[in-house]
N, C-alpha and C positions, 0 to 999 in steps of 0.2 A: 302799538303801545305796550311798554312792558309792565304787566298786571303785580303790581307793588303800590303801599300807600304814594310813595316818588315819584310813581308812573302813573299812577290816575290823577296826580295834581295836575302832570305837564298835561293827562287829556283835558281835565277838567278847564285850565288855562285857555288851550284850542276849542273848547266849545265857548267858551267865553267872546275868545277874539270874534267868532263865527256869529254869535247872537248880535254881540255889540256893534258888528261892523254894521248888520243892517237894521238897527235900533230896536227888534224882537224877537223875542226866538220863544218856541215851544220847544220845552223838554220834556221828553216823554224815554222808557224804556217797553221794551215790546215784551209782552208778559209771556210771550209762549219763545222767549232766545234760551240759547243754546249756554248753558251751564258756560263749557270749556270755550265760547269766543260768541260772547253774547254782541247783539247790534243793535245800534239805537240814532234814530236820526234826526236832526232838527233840520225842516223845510222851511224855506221863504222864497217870497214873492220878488226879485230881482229886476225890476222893469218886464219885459216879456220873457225872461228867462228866470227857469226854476232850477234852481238849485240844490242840490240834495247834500246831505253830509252821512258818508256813514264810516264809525270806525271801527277797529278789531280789535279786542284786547286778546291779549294772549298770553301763556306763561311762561314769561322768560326768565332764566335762574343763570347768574355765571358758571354754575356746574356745569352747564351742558348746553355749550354754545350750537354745538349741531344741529341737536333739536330745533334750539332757538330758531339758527336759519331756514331748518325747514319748515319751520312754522311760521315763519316770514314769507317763504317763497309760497306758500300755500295761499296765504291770506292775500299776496300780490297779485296773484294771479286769479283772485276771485272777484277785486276788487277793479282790476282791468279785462279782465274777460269777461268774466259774467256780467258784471255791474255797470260796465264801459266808463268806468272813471276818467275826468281828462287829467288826474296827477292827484298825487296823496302827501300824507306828511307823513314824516317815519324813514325806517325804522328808528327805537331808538339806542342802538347801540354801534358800533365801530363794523362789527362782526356780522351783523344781520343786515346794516347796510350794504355791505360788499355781498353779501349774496342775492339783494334783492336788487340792486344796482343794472346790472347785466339783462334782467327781466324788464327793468324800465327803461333800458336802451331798446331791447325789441320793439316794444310797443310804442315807443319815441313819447314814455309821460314822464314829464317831470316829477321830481320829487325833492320835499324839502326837510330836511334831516336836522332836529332840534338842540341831537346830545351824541353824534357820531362825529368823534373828533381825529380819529387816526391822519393821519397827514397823507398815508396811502390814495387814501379817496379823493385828494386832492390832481391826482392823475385822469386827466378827462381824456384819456385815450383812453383808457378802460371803463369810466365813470362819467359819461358824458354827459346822463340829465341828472346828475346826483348836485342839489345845492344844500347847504348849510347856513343856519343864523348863529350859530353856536363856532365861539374861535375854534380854529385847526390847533392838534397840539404842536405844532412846530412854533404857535406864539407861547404857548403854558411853558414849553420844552425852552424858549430864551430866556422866561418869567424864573424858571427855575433854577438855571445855570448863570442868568446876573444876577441872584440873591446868594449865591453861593460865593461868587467873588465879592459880592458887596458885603458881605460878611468875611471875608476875609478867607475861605475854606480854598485850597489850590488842589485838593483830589477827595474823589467819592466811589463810593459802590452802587449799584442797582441792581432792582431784582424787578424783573415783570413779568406777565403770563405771556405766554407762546400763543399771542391771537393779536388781531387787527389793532386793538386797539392797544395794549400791552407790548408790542414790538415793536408798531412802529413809533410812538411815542416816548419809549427809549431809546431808539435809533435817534429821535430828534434832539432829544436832550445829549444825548451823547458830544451830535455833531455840534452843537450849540454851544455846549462847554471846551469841547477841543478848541473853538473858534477862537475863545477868547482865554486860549492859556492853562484850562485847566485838565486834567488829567483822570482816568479814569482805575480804579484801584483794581476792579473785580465787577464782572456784571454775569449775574445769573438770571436765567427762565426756568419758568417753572412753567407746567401743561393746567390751561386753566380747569379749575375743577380739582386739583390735585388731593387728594386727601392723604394721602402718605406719610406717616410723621419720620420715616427714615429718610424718602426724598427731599424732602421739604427743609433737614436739620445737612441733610446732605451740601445741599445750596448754601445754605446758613453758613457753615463752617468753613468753606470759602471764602466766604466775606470776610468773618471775623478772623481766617488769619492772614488778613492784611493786619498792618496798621491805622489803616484806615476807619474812623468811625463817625463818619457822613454817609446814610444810608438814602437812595432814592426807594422808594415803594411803587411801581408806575400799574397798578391793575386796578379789577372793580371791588368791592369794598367785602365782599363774601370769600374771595380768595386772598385778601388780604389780610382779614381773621385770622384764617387759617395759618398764615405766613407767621401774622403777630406773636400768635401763641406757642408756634413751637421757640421765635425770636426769645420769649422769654424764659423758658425752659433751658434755652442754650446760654442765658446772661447777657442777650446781646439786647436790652433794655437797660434804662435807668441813667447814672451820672454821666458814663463817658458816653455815652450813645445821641446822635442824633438822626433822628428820623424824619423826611420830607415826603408828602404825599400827593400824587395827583390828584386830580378832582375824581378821579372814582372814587378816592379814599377821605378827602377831604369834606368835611363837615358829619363825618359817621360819627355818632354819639359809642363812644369806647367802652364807656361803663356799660350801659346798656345791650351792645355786643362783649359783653363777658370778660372785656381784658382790663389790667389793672391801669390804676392809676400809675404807678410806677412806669408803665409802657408809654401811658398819653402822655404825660406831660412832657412840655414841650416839641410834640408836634407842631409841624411846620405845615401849612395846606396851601393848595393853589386852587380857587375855582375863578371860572367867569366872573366879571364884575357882574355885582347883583347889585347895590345900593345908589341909584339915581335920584338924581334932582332932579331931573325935567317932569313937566307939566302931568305927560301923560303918565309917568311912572307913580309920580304920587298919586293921580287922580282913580290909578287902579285897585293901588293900595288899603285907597277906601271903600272902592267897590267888593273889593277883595274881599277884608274884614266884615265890612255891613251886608253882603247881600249871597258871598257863594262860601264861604267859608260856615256854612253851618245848615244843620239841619233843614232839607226838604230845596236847598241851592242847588245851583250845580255840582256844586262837589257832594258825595253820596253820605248820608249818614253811616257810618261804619256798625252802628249798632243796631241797624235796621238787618233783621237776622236776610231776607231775600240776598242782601249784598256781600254779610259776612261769610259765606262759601266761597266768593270769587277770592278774598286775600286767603295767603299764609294764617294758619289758623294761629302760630307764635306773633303774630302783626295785628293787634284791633283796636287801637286806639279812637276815642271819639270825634276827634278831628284831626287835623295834617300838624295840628301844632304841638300838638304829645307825642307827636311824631321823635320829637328834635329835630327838627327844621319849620321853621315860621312858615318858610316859602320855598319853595327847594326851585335853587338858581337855574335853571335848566327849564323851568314852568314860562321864566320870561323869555327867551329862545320859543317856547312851542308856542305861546300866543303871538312872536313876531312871526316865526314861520307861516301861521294859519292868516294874519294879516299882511303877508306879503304875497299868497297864491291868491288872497281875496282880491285882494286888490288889481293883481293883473287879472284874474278875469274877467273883474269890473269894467277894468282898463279897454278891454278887449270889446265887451259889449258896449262901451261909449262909441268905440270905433263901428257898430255893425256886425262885428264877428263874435259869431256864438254857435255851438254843434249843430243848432237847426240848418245854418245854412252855409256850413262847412262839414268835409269827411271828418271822422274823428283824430284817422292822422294829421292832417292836415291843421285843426285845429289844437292838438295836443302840441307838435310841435311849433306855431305862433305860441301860445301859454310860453313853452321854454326859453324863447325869444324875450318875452315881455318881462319874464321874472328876474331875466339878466339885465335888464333896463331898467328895472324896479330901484326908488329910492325914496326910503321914507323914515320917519321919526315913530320908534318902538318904545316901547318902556322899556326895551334894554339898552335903547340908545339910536344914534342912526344905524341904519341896516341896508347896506347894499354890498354889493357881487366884486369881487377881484376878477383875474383874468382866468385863473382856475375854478371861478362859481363857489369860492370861500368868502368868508365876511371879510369885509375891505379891513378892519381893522381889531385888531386886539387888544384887551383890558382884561385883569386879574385882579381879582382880591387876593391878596397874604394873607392866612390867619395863622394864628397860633392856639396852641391848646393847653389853657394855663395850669391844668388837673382838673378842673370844673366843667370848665365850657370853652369853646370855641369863640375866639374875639376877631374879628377881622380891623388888622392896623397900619395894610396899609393895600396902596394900589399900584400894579403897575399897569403902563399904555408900553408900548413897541417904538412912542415917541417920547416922552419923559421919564421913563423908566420908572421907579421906586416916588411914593409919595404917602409919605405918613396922613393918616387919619384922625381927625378932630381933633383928642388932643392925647394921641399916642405919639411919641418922640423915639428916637434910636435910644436915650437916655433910659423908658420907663417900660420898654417892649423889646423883643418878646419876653417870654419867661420859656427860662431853659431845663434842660431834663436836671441837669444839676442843684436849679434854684435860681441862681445868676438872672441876674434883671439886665435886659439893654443889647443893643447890637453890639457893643465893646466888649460884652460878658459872656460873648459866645464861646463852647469850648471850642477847643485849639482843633475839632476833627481829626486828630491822630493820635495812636497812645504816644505818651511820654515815653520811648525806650530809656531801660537804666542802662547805664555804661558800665562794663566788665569790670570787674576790681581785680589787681592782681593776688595770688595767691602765695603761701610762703612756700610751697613746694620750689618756686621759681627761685630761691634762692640756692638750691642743692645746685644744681649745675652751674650758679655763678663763682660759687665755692670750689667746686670743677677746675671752672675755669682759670680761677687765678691761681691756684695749685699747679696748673700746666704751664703757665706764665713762669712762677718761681722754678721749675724745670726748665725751662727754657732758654732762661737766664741764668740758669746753673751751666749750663751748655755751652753757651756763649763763652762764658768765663775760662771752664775746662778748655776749653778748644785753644783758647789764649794761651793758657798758660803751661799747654802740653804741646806748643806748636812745635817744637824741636822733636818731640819722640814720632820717633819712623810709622809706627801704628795709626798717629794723627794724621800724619802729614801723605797717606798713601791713597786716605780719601778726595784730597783737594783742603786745603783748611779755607781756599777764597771762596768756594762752591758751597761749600758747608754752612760757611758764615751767612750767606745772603738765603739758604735754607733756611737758616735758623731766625733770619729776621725776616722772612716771609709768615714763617708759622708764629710768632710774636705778634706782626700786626693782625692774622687772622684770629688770634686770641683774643686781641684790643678792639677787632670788631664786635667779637662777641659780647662785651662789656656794653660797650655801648648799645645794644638792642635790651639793655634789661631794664634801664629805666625807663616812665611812658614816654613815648615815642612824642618828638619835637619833631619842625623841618629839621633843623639844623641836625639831628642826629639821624632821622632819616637819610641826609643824603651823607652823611661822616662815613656811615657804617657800610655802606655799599663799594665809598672809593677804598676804602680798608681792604677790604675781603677780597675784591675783583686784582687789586697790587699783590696782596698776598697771594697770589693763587698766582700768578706772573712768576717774580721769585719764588717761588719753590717746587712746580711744577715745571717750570720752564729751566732751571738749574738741574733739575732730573733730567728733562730732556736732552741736555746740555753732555750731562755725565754720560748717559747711554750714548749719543752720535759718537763721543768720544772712544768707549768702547766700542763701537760697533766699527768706528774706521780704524782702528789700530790693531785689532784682534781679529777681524771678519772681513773689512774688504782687505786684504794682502794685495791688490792690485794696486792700491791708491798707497800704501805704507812706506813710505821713507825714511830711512834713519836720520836725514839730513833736514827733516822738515822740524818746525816748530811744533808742537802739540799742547802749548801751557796754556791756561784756562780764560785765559781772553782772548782766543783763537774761538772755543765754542761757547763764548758767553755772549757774541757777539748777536746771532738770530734770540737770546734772551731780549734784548736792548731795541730788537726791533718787534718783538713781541710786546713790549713795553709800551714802546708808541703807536703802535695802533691800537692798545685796551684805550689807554690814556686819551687817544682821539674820539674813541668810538665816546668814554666818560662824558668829553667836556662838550660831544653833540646832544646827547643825551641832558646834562646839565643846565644847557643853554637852552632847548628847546622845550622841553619838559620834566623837570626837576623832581625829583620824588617828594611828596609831600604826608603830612595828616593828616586822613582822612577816616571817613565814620561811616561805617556798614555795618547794617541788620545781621544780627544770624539768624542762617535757614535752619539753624538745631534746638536754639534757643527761643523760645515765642517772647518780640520784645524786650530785647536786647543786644545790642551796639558795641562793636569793638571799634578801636581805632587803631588804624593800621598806617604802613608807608605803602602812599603807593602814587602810582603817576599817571596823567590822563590815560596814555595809552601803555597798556600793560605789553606790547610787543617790544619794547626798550630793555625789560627784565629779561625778557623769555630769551629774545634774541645773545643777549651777550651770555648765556648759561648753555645754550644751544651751541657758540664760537666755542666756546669752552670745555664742553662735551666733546668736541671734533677735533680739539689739539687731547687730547687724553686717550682718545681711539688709536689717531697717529702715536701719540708716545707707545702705546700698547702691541702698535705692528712691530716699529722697534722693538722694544724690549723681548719682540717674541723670537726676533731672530737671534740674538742676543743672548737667551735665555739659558745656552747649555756652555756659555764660554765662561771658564775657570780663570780667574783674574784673583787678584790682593783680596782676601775676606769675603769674595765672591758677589761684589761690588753688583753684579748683571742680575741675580735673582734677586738682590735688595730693592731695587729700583722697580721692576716687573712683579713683587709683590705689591709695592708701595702702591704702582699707579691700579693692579688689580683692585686693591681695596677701596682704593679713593673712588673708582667706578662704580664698583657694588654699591659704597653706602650711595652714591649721587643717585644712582638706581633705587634705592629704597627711600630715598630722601622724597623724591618726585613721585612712586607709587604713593606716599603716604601723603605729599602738602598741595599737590594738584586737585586729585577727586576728592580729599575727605576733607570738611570743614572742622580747622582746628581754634579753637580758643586762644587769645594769644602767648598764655602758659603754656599750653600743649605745642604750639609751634615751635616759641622758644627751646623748648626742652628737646624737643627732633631736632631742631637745626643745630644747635649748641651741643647735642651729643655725636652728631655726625661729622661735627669737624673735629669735636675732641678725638674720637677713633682716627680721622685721617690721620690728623696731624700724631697725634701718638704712634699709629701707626708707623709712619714715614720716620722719625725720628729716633724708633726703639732700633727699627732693623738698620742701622745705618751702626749708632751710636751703640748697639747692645754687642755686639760680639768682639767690638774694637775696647771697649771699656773693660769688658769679662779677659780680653788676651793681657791686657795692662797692668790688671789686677795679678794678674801671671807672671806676670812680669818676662812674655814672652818678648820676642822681636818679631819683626815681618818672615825673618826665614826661617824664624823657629815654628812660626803659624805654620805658615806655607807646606812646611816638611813634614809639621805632625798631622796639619788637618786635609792636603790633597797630593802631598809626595811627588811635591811640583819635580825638586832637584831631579828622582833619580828617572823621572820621566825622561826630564830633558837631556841624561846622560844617554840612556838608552837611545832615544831619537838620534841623536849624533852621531852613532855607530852605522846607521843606515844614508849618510851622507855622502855625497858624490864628490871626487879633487876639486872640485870650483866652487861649490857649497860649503868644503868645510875650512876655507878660507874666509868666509859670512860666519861660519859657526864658530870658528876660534877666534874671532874679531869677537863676537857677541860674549863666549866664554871668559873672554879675558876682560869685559864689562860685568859679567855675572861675577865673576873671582873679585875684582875690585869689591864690586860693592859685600860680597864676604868678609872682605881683609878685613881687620881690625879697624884700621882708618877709616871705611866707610859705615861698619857697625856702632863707632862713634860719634861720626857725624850723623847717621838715622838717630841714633837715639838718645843723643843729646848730649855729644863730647864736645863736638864744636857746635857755635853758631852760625848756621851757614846764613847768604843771604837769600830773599826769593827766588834770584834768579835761579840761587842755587839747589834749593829747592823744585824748583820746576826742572831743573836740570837731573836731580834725582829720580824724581818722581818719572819722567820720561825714559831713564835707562830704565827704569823698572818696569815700564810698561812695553819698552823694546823689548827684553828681555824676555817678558810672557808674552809677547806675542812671536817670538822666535820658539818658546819650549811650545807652544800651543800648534805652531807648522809642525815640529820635532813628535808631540805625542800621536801628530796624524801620520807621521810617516811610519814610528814606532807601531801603530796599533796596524798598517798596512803590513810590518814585518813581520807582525806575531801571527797575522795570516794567514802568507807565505808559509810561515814555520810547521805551524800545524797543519798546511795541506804537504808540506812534504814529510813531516813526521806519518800523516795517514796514507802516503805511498809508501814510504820505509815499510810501515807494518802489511801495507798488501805485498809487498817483494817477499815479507819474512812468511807471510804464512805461504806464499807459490814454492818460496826455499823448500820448509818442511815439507808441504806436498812433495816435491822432487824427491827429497830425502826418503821419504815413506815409498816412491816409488823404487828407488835405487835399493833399498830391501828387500823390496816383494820381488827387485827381479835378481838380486841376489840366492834367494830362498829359490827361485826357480831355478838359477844355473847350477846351484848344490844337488837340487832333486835330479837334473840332470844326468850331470855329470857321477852321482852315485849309480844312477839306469844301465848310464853307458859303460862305467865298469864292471858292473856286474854282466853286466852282456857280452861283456871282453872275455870275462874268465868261463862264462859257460862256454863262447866260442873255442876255447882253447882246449877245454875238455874235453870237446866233441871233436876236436882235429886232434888230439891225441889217442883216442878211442879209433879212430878213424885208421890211423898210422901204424898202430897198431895190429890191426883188422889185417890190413894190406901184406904185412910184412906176412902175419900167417897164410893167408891166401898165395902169398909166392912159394913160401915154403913148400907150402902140399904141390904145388902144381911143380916146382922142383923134382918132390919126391915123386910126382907120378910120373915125370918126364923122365928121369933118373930108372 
């Protein structure tokens, strides 16, 4: 028993059933019990079997479920071991049952559980002598989820404690409202006991940022306090709020637990059916009032000081009915429960069997047998056993809570569902947090989101945009009426034009996304944009192949071939038809529409957007589209260093550069970050204005600036890349069979110098298209012969300078030689001075010499003489 005024009523009930069944009973309390789990037994005489009753009170507080069970498993195991009980009543809670459960499967005793509703213990594999006279919450958990639809509410939140009876009780309602359609917004737990006001506001503010405000509460009425009050601290009480309680919370007096009226009203509660017709229900009622309900009854005087130590010393009212509760709904369950074990054992000793002359096991489990065969008429109604040892049947009172009191209006069964009471009507009940009378007057359970208004920023860039339009249409026009001048007409003026009305319609799309958004203009603006972006990317691609096969592939280039612009306008056209197809699958199968989404920036608030069941129809055709832009950009890179008319190759390859960058910054910024539909607007609206400006300066800007000049193509050409004398020079490096190609080509470049074809470029005559395209192709012969010429030129300037850096090593080995031929000059002088001078000493000395001799003969003359 749990030791609360609520819990000594349901004992006070079981001592009741227990007297009455055998028409006397002595009540007595033993004067030397135990403060913390006093006992007290009423004995009778049973035919030749005696009987004993004893029960445990104990202190059980939702705070502190643990305890609780072990002071369950404590009191079970005194009451079957020591005492040999053949089965008890109890526990009463979800939580202290599951721990005592397991204990009365050892000892094979039944037990029958008056207020332990979890749907858990409905598991007889693990719960196998556990029975219940009190509905499982998987009947409260359908009672609560068809008053939700019956009200019309299609999604809710809940919050319950992380225990037996809290989990799985929400688990049941859960599954009970999925069942039938409705949805669940947000479900938080909380750890029973929780006192935390940061944890608790934590939970809280989950809920409330849903939309959602149909609030389940599924715990016991102490942790739900607790819940309440931080609830109102956060604002999540009062007009827009609804709040539904299980019967832990159900029939709690609000005011009296400290929360305002603001909170209660309009509470919604679920308990057991408590108010019967039958025979026996009344006839207790007046037992009830006249004999146990007051001083020196069964039920205790509360101001008899012996007993007031056993409650809450904040809990001492004089009877159970200043309690706030007459009768607490759960009292009827404990007196059917005590009259349903009485009776099979009754049952048992009619038949002979009784512990005298049976083992305990043996007889404890016949009792469990007998209690599932039990069927009888309670004053809570009839009471017998399902296949799981739950009550065969379920009944709930609805109440409401008007700001005052607690009115119950209406009932449901699990067979008739909803059934108003006396004379409460869907018309005149409930009353709601709002004030609103009637089941018609319930609030809507979701906020109202406001829808996004547009902002006059949004008008800058539509300003923008028709200022680009009027440029664009200025373009148009020039282009027309400058088609004869050579400057115009070197771009393509066909290529040009469907540019030019590519970037037109992408403008027209933008127009059309600034008012709010229709179908009709959801799906206008997407065939817009997707065509535009055909025509003018795909005309670029168009221009570049063109370049790239008459300037770059030289294997594929013939003079005798066609090259005029519906040669490469042709993969435009088939570019055309598969956007166009991919459009009208798209269209047909899943059309873009208006639709309404929450912002995750905004709390309760709703934009409306285009968009289509399945968002892979957008992504995919921007993805296709991303992949011809990569391809144009491999082009353009090979491309990139060939010298053409105005340099036609880096216009193009900047073009598609940019247009990638911004697509790149487009998707970093509209993918991950949630924009407002002004703030989208204004990114996508600016990023085409830069493309398309973009593509259309560099085309148009330097052809408009030479006109203003009042240059020609060759006067560009010579001042800005010195095509001519490139292509003179190259020529001089040509081979006899080459420069038969080169003076063919020369005397097409001559022409179109002469005067005659200087006035046909720029506008002496009117030629015809053809003639035109016939222009525009020698001029592109032409630079693609000077473009061979500058590669062969720049090969000879090569040459040049490695033979000029031989020249100078020959010239400095020369001077070497030369500085040598000196130094052996300077040596044959030295020489040859040596040798002469060695000549005349030699002669001096053969003179000397001859001399010498001549006197030598002399004397020897004389001496011979």
């Amino acid at each position: 028993m749990r030791r609360s005024p609520a819990g000594l009523q349901r004992e006070a009930a079981a001592r009741a059933a227990f007297c009455e069944f055998f028409g006397e009973c002595s009540v007595y309390r033993s004067a030397d019990s135990d403060a913390q789990n006093p006992d007290s037994a009423c004995k009778m005489q049973a035919g030749n079997s005696r009987i004993n009753l004893t029960y445990h009170v104990f202190t059980e507080s939702s705070t502190s479920e643990n305890s609780n069970s072990n002071q369950a498993v404590s009191a079970a195991i005194d009451v079957l071991l020591n005492l040999l009980c053949v089965g008890f009543l109890g526990p009463n809670s979800s939580g202290t049952s599951k721990a005592v459960s397991p204990l009365a499967t050892i000892f094979g005793a039944p037990h029958i559980s008056y207020a332990a509703t979890s749907a858990e213990l409905s598991d007889k594999s693990n719960y196998g002598y556990f029975f219940r006279t009190t509905p499982a919450d998987n009947g409260q958990a359908r009672a609560i989820a068809e008053f939700m639809q019956y009200t019309g509410w299609e999604s809710f939140s809940i919050i319950n404690t992380l225990d037996a009876y809290g989990s799985f009780g929400a688990k049941e309602v859960i599954l009970s409202a999925r069942s039938i359609g409705l949805s669940v917004a947000a479900h938080q737990e909380v750890l029973s006991g929780e006192t935390s006001e940061d944890v608790l506001q934590e939970k809280l503010k989950k809920i409330s940022s849903t939309r959602v405000r149909v609030v389940i509460i599924f715990m016991l009425d102490e942790d739900a306090v607790r819940v309440l009050r931080q609830a109102e601290l956060l604002g999540m009480t009062g007009e827009e709020w609804t709040w539904l309680a299980s019967d832990g919370l159900s029939g709690f007096d609000f005011i009296a637990g400290g929360l305002s009226e603001k909170t209660a009203k309009g509470f919604i509660g679920f308990n057991p059916f408590s108010t019967y017709t039958n025979s026996e229900y009344t006839s207790f009622q007046g037992r009830w009032n006249s004999t146990y309900n007051r001083p020196g009854g069964i039920i205790t005087d509360y101001k008899n000081s012996s007993y007031t130590s056993l409650i809450s010393a904040e809990i001492n009212p004089v009877n159970y009915n200043n309690y706030g509760e007459s009768f607490n709904s759960y009292a009827f369950y404990s007196y059917d429960a005590m009259l349903v074990l009485l009776t099979a054992i009754d049952d048992l000793a009619k038949e002979g069997i009784n512990p005298c002359n049976r083992t305990l096991e043996d007889f404890r489990s016949g009792l469990a047998m007998k209690i599932r065969q039990t069927s009888l008429e309670g004053i809570s109604g009839l009471v017998s056993f399902d296949e799981n040892q739950d009550r065969d049947a379920s009944e709930y009172d609805v109440k409401n809570y008007d700001g005052t009191t607690w009115r119950n209006f209406a009932t449901w069964t699990s067979s008739t569902s909803f059934t108003f009471k006396n004379s409460f009507t869907s018309e005149n009940t409930p009353v709601w947090s709002n004030g609103q009378i009637g089941i018609d007057a319930a609030p809507s359970g979701t906020v109202q989101n406001t829808l996004y208004e547009f902002q006059n920023y949004r008008g800058i860039f539509l300003a923008f945009t028709v200022l680009e339009i009027g440029l664009v249409l200025g373009l148009i026009v020039l282009t027309i009426l400058l088609r004869n001048n050579g400057i115009i007409k070197a771009m393509s003026i066909n290529m040009m034009q469907i540019i030019n009305f590519g970037a037109l319609l992408s403008l027209i799309g933008i127009i059309l996304m600034y008012p709010e958004p229709t179908d009709s203009l959801c799906q206008a603006s997407p065939v817009l944009l997707h065509i535009a972006y055909v025509l003018v990317y795909g005309t670029l691609f168009a221009k570049n192949n063109r370049i790239k096969h008459i300037l770059v592939d030289s294997a594929d280039f013939s003079e005798n071939r066609s090259y005029s612009d519906i040669v490469y306008l042709k993969p435009v056209a088939a570019m055309m038809i598969i956007f166009t197809a991919y459009i009208l699958a798209w269209y047909v199968t899943d059309p873009p529409k208006v639709a309404t989404t929450g912002s995750s920036t905004v709390e309760f608030e709703d934009y409306q957007v285009c968009r289509s069941m399945n968002s892979w129809w957008f992504y995919s055709i921007n993805i296709i589209e991303v992949l011809f832009l990569l391809v144009g950009i491999a082009v353009a890179w090979k491309v990139r260093n060939v010298t053409n008319v105005f340099n036609e190759a880096k216009a193009i390859a900047m073009s598609l550069y940019a247009t990638v960058f911004v697509a790149v910054v487009l998707m970093g910024i509209l993918i991950p970050i949630e924009l407002n539909p002004d703030e989208f607007y204004a990114v996508f609206s600016m990023g085409l204005l830069v493309t398309t400006s973009t593509t259309l300066g560099l085309f148009y800007g330097p052809r408009l600036w030479a006109i203003h000049n009042k240059e020609t193509v060759e006067s560009y050409n010579a001042g800005s890349s010195h095509m001519s004398s490139k292509f003179r020079v190259t020529r001089q490096a040509k081979t006899p069979h080459q420069n038969k190609s080169v003076a063919k080509d020369d005397k097409k470049a001559n022409n179109l110098r002469s005067p005659t074809a200087r006035s046909s470029i720029g506008g002496g005559i009117s030629p015809s298209p053809a003639d035109s395209d016939r222009v525009l192709q020698d001029l592109l012969i032409v630079s693609h012969k000077m473009k061979v010429t500058e590669k062969e030129a720049e090969g000879l300037k090569s040459k040049l300078i490695d033979a000029e850096n031989e020249r100078k090593a020959l010239k400095n080995k020369v001077k070497e030689m030369e500085e040598l031929v000196v130094k052996l000059m300077d040596e044959k002088i030295m020489w040859e001075t040596r040798a002469k001078r060695s000549s005349v000493s030699m002669s001096k000395s053969f003179t000397r010499g001859a001399s010498s001799n001549d006197d030598r003969e002399s004397k020897q003359t004389k001496f011979v003489k």
